[in-house]
VEXNU-5569 format. One line per field, with one value per atom (N, C-alpha, C): residue number from 1; residue in three letters; x, y, z; atom name. Coordinates in steps of 0.1 Angstrom, whole numbers, plus 5000, padded with zeros to 4 digits. Example, Ala and Ser with C-alpha at 12.3 -4.5 7.8 and 13.67 -1.06 7.14 Angstrom:
k = (1	1	1	2	2	2)
r = (ALA	ALA	ALA	SER	SER	SER)
x = (5132	5123	5132	5128	5137	5129)
y = (4943	4955	4967	4978	4989	5000)
z = (5078	5078	5078	5071	5071	5079)
a = (N	CA	C	N	CA	C)
END
This chain:
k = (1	1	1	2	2	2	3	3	3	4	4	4	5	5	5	6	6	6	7	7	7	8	8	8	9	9	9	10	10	10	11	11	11	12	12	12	13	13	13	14	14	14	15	15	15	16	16	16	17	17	17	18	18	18	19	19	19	20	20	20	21	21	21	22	22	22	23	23	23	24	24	24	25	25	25	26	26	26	27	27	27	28	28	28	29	29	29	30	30	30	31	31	31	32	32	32	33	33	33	34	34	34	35	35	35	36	36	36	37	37	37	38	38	38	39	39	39	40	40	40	41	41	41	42	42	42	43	43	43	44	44	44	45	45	45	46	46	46	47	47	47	48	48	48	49	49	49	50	50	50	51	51	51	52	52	52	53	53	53	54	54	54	55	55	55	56	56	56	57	57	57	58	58	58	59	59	59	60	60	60	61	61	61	62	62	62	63	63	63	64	64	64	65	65	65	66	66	66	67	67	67	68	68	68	69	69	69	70	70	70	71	71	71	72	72	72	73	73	73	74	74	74	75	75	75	76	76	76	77	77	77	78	78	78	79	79	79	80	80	80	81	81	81	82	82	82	83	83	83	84	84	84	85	85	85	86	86	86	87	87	87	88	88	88	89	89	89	90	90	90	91	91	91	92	92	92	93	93	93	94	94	94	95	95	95	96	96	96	97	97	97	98	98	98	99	99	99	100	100	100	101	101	101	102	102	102	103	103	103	104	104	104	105	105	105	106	106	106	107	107	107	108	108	108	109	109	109	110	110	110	111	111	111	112	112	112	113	113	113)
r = (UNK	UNK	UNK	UNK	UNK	UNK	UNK	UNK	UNK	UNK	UNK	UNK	UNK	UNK	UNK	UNK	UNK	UNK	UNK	UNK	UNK	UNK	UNK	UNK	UNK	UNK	UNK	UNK	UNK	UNK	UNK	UNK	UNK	UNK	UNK	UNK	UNK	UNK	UNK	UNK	UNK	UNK	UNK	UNK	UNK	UNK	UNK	UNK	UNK	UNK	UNK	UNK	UNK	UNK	UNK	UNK	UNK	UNK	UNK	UNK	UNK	UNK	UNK	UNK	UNK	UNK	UNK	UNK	UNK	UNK	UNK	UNK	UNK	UNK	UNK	UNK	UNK	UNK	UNK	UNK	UNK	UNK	UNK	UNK	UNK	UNK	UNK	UNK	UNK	UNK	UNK	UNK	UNK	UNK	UNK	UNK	UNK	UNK	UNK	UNK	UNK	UNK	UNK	UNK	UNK	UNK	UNK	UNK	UNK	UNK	UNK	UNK	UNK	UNK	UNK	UNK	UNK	UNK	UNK	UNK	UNK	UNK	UNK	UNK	UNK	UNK	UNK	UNK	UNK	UNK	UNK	UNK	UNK	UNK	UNK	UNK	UNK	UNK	UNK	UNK	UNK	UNK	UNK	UNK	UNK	UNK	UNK	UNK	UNK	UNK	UNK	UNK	UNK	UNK	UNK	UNK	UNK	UNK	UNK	UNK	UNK	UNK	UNK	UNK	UNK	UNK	UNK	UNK	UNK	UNK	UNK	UNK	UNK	UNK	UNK	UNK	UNK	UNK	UNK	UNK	UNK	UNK	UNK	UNK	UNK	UNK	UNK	UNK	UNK	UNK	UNK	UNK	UNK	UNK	UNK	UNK	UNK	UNK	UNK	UNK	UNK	UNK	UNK	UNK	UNK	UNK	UNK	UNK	UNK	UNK	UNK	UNK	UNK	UNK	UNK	UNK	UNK	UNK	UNK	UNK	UNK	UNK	UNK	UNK	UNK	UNK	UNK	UNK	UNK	UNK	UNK	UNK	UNK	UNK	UNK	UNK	UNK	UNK	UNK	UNK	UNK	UNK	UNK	UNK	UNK	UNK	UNK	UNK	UNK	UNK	UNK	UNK	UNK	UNK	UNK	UNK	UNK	UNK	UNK	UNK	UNK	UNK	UNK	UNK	UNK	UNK	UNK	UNK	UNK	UNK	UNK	UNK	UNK	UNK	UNK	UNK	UNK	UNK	UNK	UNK	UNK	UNK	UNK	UNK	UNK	UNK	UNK	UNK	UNK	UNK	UNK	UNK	UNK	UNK	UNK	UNK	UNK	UNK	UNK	UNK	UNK	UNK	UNK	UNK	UNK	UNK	UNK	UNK	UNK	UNK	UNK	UNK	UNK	UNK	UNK	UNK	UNK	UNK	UNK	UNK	UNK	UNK	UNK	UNK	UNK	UNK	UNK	UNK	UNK	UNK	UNK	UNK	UNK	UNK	UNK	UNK	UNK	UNK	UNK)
x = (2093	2087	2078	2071	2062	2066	2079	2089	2092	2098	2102	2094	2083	2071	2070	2066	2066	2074	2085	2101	2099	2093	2099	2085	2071	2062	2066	2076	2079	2089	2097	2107	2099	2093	2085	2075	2071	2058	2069	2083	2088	2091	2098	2100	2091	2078	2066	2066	2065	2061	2073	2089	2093	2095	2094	2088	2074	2063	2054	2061	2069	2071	2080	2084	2097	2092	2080	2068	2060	2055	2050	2059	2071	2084	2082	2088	2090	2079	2061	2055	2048	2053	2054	2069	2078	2092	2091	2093	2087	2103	2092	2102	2103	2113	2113	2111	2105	2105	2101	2107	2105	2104	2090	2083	2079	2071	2063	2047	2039	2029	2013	2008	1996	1983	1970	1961	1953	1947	1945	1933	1927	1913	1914	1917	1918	1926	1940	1954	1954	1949	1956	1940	1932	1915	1916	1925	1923	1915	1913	1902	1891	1878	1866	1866	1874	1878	1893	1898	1907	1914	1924	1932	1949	1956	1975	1981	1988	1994	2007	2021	2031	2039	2045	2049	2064	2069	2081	2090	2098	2104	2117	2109	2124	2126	2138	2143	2134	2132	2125	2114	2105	2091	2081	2072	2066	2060	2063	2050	2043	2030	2023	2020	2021	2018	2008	2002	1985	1985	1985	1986	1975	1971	1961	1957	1940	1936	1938	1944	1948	1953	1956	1958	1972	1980	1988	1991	1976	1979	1969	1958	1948	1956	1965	1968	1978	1984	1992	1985	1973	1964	1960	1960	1955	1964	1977	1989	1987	1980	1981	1966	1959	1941	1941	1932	1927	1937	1952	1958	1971	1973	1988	1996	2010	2021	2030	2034	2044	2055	2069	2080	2077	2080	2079	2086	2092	2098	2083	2082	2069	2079	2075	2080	2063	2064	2053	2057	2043	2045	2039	2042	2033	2032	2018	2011	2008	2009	2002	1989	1977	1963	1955	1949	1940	1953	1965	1973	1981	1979	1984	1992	2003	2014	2006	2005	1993	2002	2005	2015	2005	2010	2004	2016	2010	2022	2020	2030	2037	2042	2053	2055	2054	2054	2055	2062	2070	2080	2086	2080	2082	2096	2100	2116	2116	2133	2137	2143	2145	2149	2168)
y = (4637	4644	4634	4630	4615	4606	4601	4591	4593	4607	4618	4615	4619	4619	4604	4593	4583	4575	4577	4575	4581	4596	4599	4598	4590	4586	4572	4565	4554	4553	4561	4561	4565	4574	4584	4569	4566	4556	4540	4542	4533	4535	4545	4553	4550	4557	4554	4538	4531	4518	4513	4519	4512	4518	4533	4538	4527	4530	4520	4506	4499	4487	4490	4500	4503	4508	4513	4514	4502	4497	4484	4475	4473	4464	4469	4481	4486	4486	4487	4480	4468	4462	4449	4439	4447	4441	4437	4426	4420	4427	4427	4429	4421	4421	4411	4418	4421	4427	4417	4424	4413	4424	4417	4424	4415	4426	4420	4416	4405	4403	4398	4415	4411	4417	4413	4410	4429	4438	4444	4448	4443	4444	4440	4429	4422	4427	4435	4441	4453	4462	4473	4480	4475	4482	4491	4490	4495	4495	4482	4475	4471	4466	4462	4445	4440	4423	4422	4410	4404	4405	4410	4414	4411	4407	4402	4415	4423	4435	4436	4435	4436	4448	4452	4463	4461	4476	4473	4483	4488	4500	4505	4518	4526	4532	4536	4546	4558	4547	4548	4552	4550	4551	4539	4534	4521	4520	4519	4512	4501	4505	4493	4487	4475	4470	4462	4466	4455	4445	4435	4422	4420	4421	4415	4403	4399	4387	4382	4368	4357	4345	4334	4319	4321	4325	4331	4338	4346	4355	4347	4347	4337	4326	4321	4304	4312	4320	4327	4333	4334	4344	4339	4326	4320	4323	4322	4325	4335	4351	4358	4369	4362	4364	4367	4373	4370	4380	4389	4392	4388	4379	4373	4381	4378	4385	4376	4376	4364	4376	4369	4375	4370	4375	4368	4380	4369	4377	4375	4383	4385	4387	4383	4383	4388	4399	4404	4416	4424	4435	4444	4455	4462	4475	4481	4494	4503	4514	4523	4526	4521	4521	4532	4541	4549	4558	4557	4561	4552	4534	4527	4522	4515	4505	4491	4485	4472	4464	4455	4441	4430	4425	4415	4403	4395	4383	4372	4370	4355	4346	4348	4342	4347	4337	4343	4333	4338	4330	4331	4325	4326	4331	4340	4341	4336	4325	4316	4324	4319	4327	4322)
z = (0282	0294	0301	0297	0299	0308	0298	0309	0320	0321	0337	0347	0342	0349	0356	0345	0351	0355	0356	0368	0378	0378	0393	0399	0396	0402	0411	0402	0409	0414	0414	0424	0439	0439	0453	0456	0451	0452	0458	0455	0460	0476	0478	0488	0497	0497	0502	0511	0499	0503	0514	0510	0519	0535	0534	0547	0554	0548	0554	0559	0550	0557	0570	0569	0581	0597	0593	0602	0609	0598	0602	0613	0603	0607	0626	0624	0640	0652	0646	0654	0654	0652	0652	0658	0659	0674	0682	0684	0701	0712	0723	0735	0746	0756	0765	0778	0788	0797	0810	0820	0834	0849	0853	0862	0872	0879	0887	0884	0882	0879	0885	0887	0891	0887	0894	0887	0883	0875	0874	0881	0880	0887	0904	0904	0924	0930	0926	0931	0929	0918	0914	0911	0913	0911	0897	0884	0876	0860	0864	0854	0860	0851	0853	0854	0848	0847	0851	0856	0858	0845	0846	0835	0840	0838	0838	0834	0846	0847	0848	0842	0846	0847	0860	0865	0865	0853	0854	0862	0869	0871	0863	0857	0847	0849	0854	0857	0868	0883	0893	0894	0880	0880	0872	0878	0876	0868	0856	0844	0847	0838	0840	0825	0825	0813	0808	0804	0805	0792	0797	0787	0779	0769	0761	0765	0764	0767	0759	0760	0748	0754	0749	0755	0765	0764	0769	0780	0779	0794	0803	0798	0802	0813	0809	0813	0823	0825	0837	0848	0843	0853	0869	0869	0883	0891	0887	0899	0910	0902	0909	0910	0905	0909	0919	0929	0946	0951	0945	0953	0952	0943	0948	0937	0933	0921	0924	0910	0908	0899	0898	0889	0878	0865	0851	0842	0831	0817	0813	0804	0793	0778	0771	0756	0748	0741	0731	0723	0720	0711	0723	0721	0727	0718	0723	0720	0729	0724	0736	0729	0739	0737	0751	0748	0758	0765	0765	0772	0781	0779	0785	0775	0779	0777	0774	0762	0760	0754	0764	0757	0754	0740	0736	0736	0747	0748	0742	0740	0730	0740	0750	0758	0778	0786	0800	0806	0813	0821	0833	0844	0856	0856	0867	0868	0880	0880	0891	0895	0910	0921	0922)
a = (N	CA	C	N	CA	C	N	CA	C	N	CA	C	N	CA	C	N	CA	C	N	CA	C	N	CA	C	N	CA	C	N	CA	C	N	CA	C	N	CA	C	N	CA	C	N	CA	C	N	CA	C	N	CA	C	N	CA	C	N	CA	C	N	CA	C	N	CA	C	N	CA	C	N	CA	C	N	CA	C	N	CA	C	N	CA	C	N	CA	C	N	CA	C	N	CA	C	N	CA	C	N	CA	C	N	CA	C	N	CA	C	N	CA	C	N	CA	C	N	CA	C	N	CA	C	N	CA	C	N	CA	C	N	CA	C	N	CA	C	N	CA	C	N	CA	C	N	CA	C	N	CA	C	N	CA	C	N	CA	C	N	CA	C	N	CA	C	N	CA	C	N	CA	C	N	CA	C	N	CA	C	N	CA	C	N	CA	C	N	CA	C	N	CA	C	N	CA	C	N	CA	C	N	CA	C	N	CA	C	N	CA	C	N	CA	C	N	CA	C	N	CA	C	N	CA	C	N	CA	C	N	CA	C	N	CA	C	N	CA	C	N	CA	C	N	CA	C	N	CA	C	N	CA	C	N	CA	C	N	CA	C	N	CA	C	N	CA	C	N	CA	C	N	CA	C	N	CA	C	N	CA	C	N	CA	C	N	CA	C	N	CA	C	N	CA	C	N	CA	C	N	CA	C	N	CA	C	N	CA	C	N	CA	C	N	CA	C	N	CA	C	N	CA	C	N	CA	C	N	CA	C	N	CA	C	N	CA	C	N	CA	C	N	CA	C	N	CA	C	N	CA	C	N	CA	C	N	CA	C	N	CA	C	N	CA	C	N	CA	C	N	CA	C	N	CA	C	N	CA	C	N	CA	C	N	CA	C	N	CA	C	N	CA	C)
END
C-alpha cells in the first residue's frame, strides 16, 4: 500500500514538473515581428521616457509593442527620437505587462526597401 502511494506521488509530481516546463518553454518563444518604429514618448505621448514602440497591424487593428530598455533597443532609438519612424523586424520574447504587449528584443533590423 506504501509503494502505491509512493508511485502514484511520483508519477503526479512528474506530470507537474513537466507541465511547468511546458509553460515556461512557451514563455520564453521568441518571435519575429515587423513594424513600424517609433518613439513612445516624442510620437505617440504614451510614456514618461523615450521608450522604442513598434506598431504592428492585425488583422486591421494596430498593436503596439513596447520594447524593453536594453542594449538593443537602446542602440536603435536615435533613428526615430524627435519624431521620426523607421521600418524594422524585431526578434524577442514578449509579455503582456499593465495590459501592454512588452517585447524584449534580442534583435532589430532595419527593413530594406
Amino acid at each position: 500500500m506504501i509503494m502505491k502511494k509512493i508511485i502514484l506521488t511520483a508519477i503526479v509530481a512528474g506530470f507537474l514538473a513537466a507541465g511547468f516546463n511546458l509553460l515556461a518553454a512557451d514563455a520564453s518563444k521568441e518571435v519575429t515581428i515587423t513594424g513600424n518604429m517609433v518613439c513612445g514618448k516624442c510620437t505617440l505621448h504614451e510614456t514618461k521616457e523615450c521608450q522604442n514602440v513598434v506598431q504592428v497591424v492585425k488583422d486591421g487593428v494596430t498593436v503596439n509593442y513596447f520594447l524593453k530598455h536594453n542594449g538593443t533597443s537602446k542602440d536603435a532609438h536615435e533613428a526615430i527620437c524627435k519624431g521620426g519612424s523607421e521600418k524594422v523586424t524585431v526578434t524577442g520574447t514578449v509579455e503582456k505587462k499593465d495590459g501592454k504587449e512588452v517585447l524584449t528584443p534580442s534583435k532589430i533590423e532595419p527593413v530594406k526597401s
